[in-house]
N, C-alpha and C positions, 0 to 999 in steps of 0.2 A: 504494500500500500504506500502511494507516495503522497504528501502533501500537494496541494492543489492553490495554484498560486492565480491573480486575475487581475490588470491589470485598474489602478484607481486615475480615472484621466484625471481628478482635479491636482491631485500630488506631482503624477506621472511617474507613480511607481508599483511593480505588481505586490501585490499585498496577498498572506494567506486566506485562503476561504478553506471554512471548515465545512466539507459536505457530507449529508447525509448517509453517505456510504461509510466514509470513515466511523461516523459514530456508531453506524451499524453495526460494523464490526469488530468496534472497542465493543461495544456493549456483547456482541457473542461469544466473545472472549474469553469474559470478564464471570459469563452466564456459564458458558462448560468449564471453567477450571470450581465455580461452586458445586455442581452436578460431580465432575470430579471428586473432592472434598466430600460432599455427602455420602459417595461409593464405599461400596464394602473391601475395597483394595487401595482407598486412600493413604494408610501408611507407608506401603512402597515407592509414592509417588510425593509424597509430602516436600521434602526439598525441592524436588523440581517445579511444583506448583507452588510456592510461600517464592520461589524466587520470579517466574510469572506475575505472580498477583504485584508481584513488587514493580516490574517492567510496566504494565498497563495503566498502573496507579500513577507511576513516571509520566507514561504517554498523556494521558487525561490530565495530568496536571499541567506540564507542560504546555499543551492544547490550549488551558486553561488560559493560565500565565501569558501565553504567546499574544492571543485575541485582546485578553485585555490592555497590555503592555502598548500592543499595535494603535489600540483606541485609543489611548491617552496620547499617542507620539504623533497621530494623524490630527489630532484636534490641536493639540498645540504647533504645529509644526505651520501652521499657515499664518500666524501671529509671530511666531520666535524669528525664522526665516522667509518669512516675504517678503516682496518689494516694496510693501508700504511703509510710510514716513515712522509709523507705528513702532514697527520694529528695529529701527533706529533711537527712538520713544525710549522704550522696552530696553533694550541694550544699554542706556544712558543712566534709567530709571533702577532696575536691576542686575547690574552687572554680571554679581558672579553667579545669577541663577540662570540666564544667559548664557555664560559658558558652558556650565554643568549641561543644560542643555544642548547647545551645539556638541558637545562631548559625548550623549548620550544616543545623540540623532545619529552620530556617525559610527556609534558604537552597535545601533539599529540597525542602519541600513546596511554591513559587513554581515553581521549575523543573517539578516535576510537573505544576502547573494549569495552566504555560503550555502545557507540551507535552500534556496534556488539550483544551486550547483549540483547538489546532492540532496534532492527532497524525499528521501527515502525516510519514511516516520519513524518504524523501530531504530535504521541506522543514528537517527540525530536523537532522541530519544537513549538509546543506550550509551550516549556522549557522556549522559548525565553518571553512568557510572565507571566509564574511561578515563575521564577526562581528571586534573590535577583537581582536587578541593576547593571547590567556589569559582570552578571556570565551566563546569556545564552549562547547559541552554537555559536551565531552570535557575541557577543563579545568577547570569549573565540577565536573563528578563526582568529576576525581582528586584535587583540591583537599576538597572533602566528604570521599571518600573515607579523605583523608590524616587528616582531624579524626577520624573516626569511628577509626579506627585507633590512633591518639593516645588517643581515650577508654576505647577498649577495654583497654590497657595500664594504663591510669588503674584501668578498674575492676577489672581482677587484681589491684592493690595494695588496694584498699577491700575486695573478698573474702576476699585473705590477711588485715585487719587484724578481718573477720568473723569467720573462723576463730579469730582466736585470741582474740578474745573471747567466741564460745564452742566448744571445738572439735569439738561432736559434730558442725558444722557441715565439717569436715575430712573424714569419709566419705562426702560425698556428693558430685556433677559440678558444676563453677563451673554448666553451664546450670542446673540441678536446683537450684540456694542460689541462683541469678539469681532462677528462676522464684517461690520461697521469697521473696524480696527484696522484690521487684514485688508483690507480691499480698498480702504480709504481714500488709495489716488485714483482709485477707477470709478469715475461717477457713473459708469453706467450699472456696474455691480451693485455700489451704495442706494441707488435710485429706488429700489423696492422696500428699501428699511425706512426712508425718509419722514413719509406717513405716520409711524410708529412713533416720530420725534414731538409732530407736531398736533 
């Protein structure tokens, strides 16, 4: 089973999709090694299932980790690095969560091509027990993950500090003043949020 990758036009980058199939067959997996376990020949097999249930668990979490990590890096990513004035803003306003950021993005978008390279699920998956201590896919994500988290927090403070410079900006959804943010010099993108101002 390989991971299934598609491409995002607004980013222009292809991004994991997780499909139905894959989970199909995590979950059948997951279903015969319990059947397994319940059998009356379970003890001969015990090690090699307890180390299975371990692998799948990895998968699924990873899985897990991967989607969300991805969410948090795609929503912030049109704000940290875009062309708008914003993000010059942002970089000025919050510096070192900026970097951390730019640090994390690039540290995303490797791990993606490598795992594009080789989208083989078990193979990157059992990285997670190859790999030196705290350099698997599963910590490399929750480490990402942690950054992105961190900038996020970052950038509710540069939003409130939007607001109150100017506050019609206070009516409308942080995404909605995000998307306002990001797109700023392009009047034709901003033109739909305007309404919302006034």
């Amino acid at each position: 089973q390989e991971f299934k990758f598609e491409l995002d036009h607004s980013i222009g980058f292809n991004l994991l999709v997780v499909d139905e199939e894959l989970l199909q067959t995590l979950e059948d997996k997951q279903i015969t090694l319990q059947n397994i376990m319940a059998g009356a020949h379970f003890d001969h097999f015990s090690k090699e299932v307890e180390q299975w249930q371990a692998i799948l668990h990895t998968v699924e979490t990873v899985v897990v980790e991967w989607l969300a990590t991805q969410k948090s890096w795609r929503s912030l990513r049109a704000i940290f690095l875009g062309s708008s004035s914003s993000s010059e803003d942002l970089q000025n306003r919050i510096p070192k969560q900026y970097e951390r950021y730019r640090t994390a993005d690039q540290a995303f978008r490797d791990l993606l091509q490598d795992v594009q390279a080789a989208p083989n699920v078990m193979a990157t998956c059992k990285l997670e027990f190859t790999s030196a201590k705290g350099e698997g896919p599963l910590a490399q994500l929750s480490r990402m993950h942690s950054v992105f988290a961190m900038c996020q927090q970052a950038l509710l403070s540069f939003l409130a500090a939007k607001q109150a410079d100017f506050p019609r900006f206070c009516f409308i959804s942080n995404d909605t003043l995000l998307t306002i943010l990001s797109m700023g010099d392009d009047a034709a993108q901003v033109q739909p949020h305007i309404s919302k101002l006034l």
